[in-house]
C-alpha positions as CSV (number, residue, x, y, z in Angstrom):
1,X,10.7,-4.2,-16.8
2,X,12.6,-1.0,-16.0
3,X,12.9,-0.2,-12.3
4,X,10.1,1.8,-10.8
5,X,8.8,3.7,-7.6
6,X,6.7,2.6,-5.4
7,X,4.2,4.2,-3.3
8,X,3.3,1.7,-0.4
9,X,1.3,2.6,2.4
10,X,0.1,0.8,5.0
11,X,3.4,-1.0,4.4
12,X,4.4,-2.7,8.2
13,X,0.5,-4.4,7.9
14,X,1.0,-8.0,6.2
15,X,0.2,-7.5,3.0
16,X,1.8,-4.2,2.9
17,X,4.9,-6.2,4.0
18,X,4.4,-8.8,1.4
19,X,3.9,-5.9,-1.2
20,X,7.0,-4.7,-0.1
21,X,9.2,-7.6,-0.1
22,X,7.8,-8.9,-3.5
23,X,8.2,-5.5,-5.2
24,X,11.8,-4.8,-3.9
25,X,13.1,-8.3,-5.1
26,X,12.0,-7.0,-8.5
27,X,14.3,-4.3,-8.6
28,X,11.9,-1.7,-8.1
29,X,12.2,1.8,-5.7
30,X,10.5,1.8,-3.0
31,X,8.8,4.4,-0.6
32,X,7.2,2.8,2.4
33,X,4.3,5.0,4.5
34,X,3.1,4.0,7.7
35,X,2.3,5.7,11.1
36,X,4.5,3.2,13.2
37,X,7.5,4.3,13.1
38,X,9.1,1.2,14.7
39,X,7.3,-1.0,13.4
40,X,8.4,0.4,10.0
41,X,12.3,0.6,11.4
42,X,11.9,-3.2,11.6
43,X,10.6,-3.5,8.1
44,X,13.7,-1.2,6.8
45,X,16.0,-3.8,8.6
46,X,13.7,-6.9,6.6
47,X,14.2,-5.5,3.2
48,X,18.1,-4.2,3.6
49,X,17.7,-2.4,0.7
50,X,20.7,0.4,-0.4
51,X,19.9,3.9,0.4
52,X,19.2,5.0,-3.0
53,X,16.3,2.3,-3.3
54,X,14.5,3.0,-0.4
55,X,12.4,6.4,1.2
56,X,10.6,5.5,4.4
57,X,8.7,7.9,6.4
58,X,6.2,7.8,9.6
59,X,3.2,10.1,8.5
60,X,0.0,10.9,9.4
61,X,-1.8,10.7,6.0
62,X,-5.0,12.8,7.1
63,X,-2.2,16.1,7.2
64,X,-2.5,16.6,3.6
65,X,0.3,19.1,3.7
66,X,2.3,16.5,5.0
67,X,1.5,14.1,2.2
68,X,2.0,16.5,-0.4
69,X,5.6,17.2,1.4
70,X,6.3,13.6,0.7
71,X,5.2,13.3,-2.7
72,X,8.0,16.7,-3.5
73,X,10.5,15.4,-1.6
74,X,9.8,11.1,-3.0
75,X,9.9,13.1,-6.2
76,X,13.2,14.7,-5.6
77,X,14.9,11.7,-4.4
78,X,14.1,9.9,-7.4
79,X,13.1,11.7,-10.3
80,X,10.0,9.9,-11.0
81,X,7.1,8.5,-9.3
82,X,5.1,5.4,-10.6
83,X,3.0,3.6,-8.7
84,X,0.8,4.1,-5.1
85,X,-0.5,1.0,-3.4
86,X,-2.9,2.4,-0.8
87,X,-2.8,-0.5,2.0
88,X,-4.0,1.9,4.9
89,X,-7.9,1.3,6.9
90,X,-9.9,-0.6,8.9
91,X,-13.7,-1.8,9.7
92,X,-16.0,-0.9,11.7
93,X,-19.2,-2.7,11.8
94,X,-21.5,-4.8,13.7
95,X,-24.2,-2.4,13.4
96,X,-27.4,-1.1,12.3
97,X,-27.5,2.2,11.0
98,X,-29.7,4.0,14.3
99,X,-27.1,1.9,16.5
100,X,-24.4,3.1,14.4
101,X,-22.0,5.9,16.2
102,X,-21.0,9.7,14.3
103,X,-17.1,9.2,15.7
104,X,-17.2,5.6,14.0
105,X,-18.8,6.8,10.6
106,X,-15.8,9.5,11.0
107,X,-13.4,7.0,11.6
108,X,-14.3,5.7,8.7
109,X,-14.1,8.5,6.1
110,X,-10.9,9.3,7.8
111,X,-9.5,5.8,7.1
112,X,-10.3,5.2,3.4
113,X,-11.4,8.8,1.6
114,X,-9.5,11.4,3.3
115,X,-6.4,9.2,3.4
116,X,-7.4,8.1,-0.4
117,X,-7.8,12.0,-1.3
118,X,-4.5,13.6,0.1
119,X,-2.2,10.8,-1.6
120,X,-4.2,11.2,-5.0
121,X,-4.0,14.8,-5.1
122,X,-0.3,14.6,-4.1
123,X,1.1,11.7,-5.6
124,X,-1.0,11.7,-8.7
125,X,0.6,14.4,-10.8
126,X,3.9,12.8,-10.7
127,X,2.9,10.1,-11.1
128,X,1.0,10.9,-14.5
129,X,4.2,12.7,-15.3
130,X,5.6,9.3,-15.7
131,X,3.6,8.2,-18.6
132,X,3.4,5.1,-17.2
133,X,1.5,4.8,-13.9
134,X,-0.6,2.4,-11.2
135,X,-3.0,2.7,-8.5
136,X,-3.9,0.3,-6.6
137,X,-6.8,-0.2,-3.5
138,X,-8.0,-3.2,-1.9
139,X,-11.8,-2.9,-1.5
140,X,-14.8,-5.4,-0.6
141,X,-17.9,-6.4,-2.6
142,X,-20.1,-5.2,-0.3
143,X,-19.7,-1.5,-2.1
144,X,-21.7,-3.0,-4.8
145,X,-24.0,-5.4,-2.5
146,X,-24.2,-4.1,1.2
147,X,-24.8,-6.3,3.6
148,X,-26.2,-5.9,7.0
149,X,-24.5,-3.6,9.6
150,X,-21.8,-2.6,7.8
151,X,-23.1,1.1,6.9
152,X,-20.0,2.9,8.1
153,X,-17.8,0.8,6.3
154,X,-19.2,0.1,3.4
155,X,-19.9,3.9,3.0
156,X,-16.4,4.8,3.3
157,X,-15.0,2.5,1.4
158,X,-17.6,3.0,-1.9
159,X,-16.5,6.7,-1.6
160,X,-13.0,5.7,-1.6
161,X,-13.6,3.6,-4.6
162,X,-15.4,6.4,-6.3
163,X,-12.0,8.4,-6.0
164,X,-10.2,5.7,-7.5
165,X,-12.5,4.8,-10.2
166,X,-13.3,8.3,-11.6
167,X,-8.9,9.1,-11.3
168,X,-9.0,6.1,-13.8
169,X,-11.3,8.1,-16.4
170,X,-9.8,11.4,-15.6
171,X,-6.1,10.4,-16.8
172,X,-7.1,7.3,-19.1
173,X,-4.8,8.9,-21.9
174,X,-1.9,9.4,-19.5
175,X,-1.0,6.1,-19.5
176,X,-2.0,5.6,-15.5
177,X,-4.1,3.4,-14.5
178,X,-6.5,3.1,-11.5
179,X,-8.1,-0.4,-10.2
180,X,-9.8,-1.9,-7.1
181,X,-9.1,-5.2,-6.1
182,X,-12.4,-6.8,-4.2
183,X,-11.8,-9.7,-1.6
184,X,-14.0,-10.7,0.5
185,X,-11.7,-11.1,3.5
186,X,-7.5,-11.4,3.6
187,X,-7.0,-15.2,5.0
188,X,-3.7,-14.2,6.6
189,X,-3.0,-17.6,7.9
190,X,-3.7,-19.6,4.4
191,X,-6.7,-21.0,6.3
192,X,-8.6,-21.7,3.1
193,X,-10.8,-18.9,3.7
194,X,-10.7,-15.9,1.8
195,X,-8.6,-14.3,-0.3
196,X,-4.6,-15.1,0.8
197,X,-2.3,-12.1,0.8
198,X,-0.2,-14.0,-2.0
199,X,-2.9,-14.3,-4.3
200,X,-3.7,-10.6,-3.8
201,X,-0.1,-9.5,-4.8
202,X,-0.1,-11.4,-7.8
203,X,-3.1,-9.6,-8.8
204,X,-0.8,-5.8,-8.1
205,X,1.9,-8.0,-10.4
206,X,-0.4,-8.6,-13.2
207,X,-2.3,-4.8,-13.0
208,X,1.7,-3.9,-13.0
209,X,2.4,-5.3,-15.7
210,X,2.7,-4.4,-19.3
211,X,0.1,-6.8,-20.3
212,X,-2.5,-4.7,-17.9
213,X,-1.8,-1.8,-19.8
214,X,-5.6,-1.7,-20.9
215,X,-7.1,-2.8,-17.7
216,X,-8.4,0.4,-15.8
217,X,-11.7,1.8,-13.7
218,X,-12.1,-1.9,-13.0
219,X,-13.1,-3.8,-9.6
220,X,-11.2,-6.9,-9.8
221,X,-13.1,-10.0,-8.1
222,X,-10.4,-11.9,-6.1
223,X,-13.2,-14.0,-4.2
């Protein structure tokens, strides 16, 4: 495969380090987005990647001039622009809807669909421009089947995957593609529980690949 770029964000969390690490020692470009800036310095240090393989910036992803500063300048630095691997959220939840807080269902929105929004309205027309193209969330089934006391989150994150999904229909000709991959929960300590954050980056190798070519608006069960 011909070397690409990256879009990581999210990328000092552990999968996003993972996604990082597996992605680099396939040759590709990488540019790694993350609010902690020393935490990322440490990552930088990990991968000891040249110069001219690697943009890493601390950002706050809900300045959607900022983001779209990024996506000119990633863009400048390399030409071309391939692939975003949105890593960045949390979860709130715990409780019913009347106990449920504004600032948490805020949080929320912030998180996953404002985050989602300024990278896909940055990032996306370069990375259509490619003619060859991937994006990439990690999502939960409970978007299709809520469960109890997980409103906030589960609001957030089905309006995140609405963004993704209808992206996938909107350039389905361009020869980008747009998936969700569902897990139930990220078993981070290969407990036997959940979805392990090696099994979930072979899944972003396979939707990378050539053979996924066809696979798009999909949510991917990894449960």
């Amino acid at each position: 495969m011909n070397k690409k770029t990256i879009i990581v964000t999210g990328a000092t969390g552990v999968l996003g380090q993972l996604v990082a690490k597996t992605f680099a020692a396939g040759g590709h470009n990488l540019v790694l987005l993350d609010r902690d800036s020393i935490k990322l310095d440490s990552l930088i240090r990990d991968l000891n990647l040249p110069s001219e393989r690697l943009h890493a910036q601390s950002i706050d992803l809900l300045n959607g001039q900022a983001v779209q500063d990024s996506a000119e300048a990633v863009h400048s630095k390399f030409g071309s622009v391939h692939a975003l691997i949105h890593l960045v959220g949390g979860w709130t939840g715990g409780k019913t809807i009347p106990e449920s807080d504004a600032a948490d269902l805020e949080s929320m929105l912030n998180q996953h669909v404002w985050t989602t929004f300024h990278l896909l309205k940055s990032f996306t027309p370069f990375i259509a421009e490619s003619k060859w193209g991937r994006v990439i969330i990690v999502s939960k089934p409970e978007t299709i089947m809520p469960a109890a006391k997980t409103a906030l989150y589960t609001a957030a994150k089905s309006a995140q995957e609405s963004l993704v999904l209808t992206l996938a229909q909107e350039f389905k000709e361009s020869g980008l593609t747009a998936n969700v991959i569902h897990v139930k929960s990220i078993d981070v300590k290969n407990e036997g529980k959940g979805t392990t954050p090696a099994e979930i980056v072979s899944a972003m190798q396979y939707l990378f690949s050539e053979e996924a070519n066809k696979v798009t608006g999909a949510r991917i069960p990894l449960y």
